[in-house]
C-alpha positions in Angstrom: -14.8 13.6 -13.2 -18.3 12.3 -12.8 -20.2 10.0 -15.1 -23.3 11.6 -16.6 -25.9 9.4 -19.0 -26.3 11.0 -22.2 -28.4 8.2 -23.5 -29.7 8.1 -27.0 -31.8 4.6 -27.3 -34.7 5.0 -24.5 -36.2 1.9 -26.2 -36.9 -0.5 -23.2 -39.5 -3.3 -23.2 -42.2 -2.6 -23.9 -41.3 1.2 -24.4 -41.9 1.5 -28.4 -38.7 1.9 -30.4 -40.3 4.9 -32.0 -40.0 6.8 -28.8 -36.1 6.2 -28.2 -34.9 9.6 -27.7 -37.6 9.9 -24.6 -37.6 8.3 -21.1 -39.7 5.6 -21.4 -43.4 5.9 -19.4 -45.4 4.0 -17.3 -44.2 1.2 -14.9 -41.2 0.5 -16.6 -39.5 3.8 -15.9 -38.5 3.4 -12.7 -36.9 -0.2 -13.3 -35.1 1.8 -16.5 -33.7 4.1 -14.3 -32.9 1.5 -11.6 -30.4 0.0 -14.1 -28.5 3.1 -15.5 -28.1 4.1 -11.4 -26.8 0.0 -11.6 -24.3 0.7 -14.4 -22.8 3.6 -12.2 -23.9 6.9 -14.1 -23.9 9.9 -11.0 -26.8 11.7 -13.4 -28.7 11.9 -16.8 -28.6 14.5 -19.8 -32.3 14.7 -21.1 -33.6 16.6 -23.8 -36.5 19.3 -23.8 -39.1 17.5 -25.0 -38.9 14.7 -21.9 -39.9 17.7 -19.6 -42.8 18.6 -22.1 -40.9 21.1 -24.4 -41.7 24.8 -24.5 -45.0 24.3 -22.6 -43.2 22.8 -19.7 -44.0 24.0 -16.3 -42.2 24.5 -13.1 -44.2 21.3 -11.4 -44.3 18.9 -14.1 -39.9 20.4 -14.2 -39.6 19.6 -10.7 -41.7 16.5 -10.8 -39.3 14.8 -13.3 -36.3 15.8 -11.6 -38.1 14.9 -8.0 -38.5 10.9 -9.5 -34.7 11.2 -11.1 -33.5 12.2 -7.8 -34.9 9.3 -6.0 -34.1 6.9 -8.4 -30.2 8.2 -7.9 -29.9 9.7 -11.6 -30.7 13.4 -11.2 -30.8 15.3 -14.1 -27.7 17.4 -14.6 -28.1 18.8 -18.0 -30.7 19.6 -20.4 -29.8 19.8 -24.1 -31.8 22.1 -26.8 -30.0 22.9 -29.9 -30.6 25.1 -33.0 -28.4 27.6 -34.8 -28.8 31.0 -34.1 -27.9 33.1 -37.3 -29.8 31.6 -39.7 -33.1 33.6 -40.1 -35.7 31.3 -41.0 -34.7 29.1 -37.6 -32.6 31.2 -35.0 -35.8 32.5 -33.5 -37.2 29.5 -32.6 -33.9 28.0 -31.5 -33.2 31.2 -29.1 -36.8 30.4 -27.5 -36.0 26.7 -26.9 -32.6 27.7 -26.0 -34.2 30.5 -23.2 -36.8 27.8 -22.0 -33.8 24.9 -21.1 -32.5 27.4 -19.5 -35.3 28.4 -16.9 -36.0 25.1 -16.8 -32.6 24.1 -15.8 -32.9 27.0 -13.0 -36.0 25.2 -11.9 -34.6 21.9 -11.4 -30.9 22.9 -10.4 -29.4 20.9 -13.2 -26.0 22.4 -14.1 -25.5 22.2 -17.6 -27.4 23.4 -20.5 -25.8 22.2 -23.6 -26.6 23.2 -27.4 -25.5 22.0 -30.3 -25.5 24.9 -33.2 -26.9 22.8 -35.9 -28.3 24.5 -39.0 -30.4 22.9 -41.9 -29.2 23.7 -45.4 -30.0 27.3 -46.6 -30.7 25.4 -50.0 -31.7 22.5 -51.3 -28.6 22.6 -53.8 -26.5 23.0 -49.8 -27.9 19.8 -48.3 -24.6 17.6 -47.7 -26.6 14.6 -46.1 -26.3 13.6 -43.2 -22.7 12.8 -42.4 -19.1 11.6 -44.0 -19.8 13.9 -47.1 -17.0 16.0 -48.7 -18.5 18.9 -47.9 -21.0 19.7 -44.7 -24.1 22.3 -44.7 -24.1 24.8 -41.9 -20.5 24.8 -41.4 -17.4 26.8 -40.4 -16.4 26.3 -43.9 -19.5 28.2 -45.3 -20.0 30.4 -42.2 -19.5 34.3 -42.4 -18.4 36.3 -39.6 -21.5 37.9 -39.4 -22.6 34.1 -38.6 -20.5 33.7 -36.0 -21.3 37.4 -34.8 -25.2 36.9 -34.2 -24.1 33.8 -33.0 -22.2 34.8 -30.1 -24.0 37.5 -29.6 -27.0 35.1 -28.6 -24.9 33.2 -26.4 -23.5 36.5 -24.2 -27.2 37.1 -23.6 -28.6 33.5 -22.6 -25.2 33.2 -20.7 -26.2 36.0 -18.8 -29.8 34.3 -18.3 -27.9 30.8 -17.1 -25.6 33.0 -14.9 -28.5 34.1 -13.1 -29.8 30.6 -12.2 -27.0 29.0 -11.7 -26.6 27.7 -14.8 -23.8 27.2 -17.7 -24.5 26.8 -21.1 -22.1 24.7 -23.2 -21.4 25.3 -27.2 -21.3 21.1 -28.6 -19.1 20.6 -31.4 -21.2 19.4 -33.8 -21.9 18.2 -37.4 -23.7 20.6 -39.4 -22.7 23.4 -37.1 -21.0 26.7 -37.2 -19.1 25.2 -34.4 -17.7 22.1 -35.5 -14.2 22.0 -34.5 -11.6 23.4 -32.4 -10.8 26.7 -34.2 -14.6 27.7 -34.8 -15.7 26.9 -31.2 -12.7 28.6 -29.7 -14.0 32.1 -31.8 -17.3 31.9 -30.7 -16.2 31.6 -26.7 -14.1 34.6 -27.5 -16.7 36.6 -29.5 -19.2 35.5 -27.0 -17.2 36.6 -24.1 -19.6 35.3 -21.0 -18.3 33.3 -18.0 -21.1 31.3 -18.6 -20.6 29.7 -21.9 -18.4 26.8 -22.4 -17.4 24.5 -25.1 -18.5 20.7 -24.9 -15.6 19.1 -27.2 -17.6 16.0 -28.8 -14.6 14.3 -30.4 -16.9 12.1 -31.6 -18.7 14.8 -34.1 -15.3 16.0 -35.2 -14.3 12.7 -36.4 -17.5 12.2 -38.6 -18.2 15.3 -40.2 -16.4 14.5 -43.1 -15.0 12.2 -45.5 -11.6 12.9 -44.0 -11.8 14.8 -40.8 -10.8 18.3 -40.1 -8.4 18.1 -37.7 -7.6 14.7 -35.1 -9.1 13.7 -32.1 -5.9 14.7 -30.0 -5.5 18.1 -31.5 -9.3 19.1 -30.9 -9.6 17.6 -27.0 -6.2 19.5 -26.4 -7.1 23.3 -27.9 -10.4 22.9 -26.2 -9.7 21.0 -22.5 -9.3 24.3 -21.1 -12.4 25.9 -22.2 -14.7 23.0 -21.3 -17.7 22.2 -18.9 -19.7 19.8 -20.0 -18.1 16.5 -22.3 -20.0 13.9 -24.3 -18.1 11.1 -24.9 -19.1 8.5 -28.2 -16.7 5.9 -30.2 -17.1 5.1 -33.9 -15.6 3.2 -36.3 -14.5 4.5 -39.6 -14.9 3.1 -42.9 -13.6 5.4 -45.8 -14.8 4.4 -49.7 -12.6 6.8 -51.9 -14.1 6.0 -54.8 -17.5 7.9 -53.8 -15.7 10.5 -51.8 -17.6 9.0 -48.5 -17.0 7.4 -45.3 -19.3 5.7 -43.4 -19.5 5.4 -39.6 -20.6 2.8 -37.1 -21.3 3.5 -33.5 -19.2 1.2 -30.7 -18.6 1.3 -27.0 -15.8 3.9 -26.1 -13.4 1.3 -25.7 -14.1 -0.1 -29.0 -13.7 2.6 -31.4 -11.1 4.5 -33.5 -11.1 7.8 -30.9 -8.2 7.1 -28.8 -9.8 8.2 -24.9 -6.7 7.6 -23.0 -5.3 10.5 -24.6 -8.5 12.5 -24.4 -9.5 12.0 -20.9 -5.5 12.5 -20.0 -5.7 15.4 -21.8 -8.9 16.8 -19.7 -7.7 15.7 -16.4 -4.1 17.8 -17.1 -6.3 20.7 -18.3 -8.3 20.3 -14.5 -11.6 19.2 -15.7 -13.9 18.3 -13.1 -17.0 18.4 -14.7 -19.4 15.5 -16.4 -18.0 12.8 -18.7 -21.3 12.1 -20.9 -21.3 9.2 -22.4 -23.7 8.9 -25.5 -24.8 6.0 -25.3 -25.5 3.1 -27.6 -28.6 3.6 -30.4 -28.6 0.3 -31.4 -28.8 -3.3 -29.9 -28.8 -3.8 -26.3 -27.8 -0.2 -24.7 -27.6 -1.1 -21.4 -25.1 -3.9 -21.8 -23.0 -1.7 -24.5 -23.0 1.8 -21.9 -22.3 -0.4 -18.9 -18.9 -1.3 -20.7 -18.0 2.2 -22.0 -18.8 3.3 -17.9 -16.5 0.7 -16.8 -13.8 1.3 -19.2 -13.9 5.2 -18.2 -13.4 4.2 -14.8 -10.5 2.0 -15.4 -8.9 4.8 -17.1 -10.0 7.4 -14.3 -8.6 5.2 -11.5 -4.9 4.7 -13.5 -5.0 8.9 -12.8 -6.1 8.7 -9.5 
């Protein structure tokens, strides 16, 4: 497996902390990349908007990835999410999902991954954010007709990504009509492309709910052998029956409840061989916090040899 940088705390003097989901700019960029290449990531997941979003062009595409590349931290993924059923967003979401992918042509990254998240179709739907009872944009609440459009989306960016080179990976995730092992499995099968994947998040299973859906173990095993792409985040879990909520705090992989001996195991018997992205720290000092979740993942990838 390789290491990728999914980082999610850009924030790096005297980059403002308002702009943490963004590379930072200027000077400091290069010595930011300097030090995830240091911590020992082999490339980095970015998001749309740090190419320029949907007015991106081919240069200012190939400029990024030209400064990544020299700096030892190519891009190797893109992400754009968005469900794809839901009328008042799936348009949008299909263009952003269209323009990662030409994008990702542009730059030869090899991953495009989206997570299928859906805002609630009412007011009276909204769940909050996570740890709820119940979760908008669901499995739970999701038709088969959902999961039909859905998938039907997919085949036909698949077939886009197929013609660049390019994957696309479904994300288990929150607020998602793919937010577990059983839902993501149906919409491979329903999308039926041999370029759509899953991207098992254990870490989005676990906090979806008050009480999750199924374990960690049981997800990473149904969907090891439908994966291409894996991000890889730890939490801590803190249940409060008495409101029906649980709360969750974000910690190095070594230092949370999801157990990644098992998982990565579980991946390496399934013949994974593709990125292990970790999601890195959002609070604190990120640099310090990913450089020990990289060093514990290749602890646990030398014990397998």
């Amino acid at each position: 497996m390789r290491i990728c940088y999914a980082f999610r705390r850009g924030t790096y003097y005297p980059f403002a902390a308002g702009e943490a989901w963004n590379i930072p700019t200027g000077p400091e960029r290069a010595r930011f990349f300097a030090h995830v290449a240091d911590i020992g990531f082999d490339g980095m997941e970015l998001g749309l908007e740090s190419f320029g979003g949907l007015a991106t062009t081919q240069a200012q595409a190939t400029e990024l990835q030209k400064e990544l590349r020299d700096a030892g931290v190519p891009c190797v993924a893109i992400r754009a999410g968005g469900g794809l059923s839901q009328p008042n967003v799936a348009a949008q979401n299909r263009e952003r999902l269209e323009k990662t992918v030409e994008i990702a042509g542009w730059i030869g990254a090899e991953i495009v991954n989206t997570a299928l998240g859906t805002p609630p179709r009412t007011v009276a739907l909204d769940s909050g954010a996570n740890g709820a009872p119940t979760s908008h944009g669901s499995s739970q609440t999701a038709t088969e007709n959902d999961f039909i459009r859905t998938a039907a989306v997919l085949h036909d960016i698949g077939e886009k990504a197929g013609a660049v080179g390019v994957d696309v990976t479904i994300e288990v995730h929150q607020h998602s009509i793919a937010d577990n092992s059983w839902s993501t499995l149906h919409l491979l099968d329903l999308a039926d492309s041999p370029h759509v994947f899953a991207n098992p998040d254990l870490g989005n299973v676990y906090w979806t709910y008050d009480i999750p859906e199924e374990t960690t173990e049981e997800s990473i095993v149904a969907l090891a052998p439908r994966s291409k792409y894996w991000h890889c985040k730890s939490l801590y879990r803190v249940h409060v029956p008495e409101i029906d909520h649980t709360y969750y705090v974000r910690v190095p992989l070594p230092d949370g409840d999801i157990d990644y001996r098992f998982a990565i195991s579980a991946m390496h018997d399934a013949g994974y061989d593709g990125y292990l992205a970790i999601e890195g720290a959002n609070t604190g000092d990120q640099l310090h916090k990913d450089r020990k979740s990289v060093e514990y993942v290749k602890g646990l990838l030398a014990e397998l040899g």
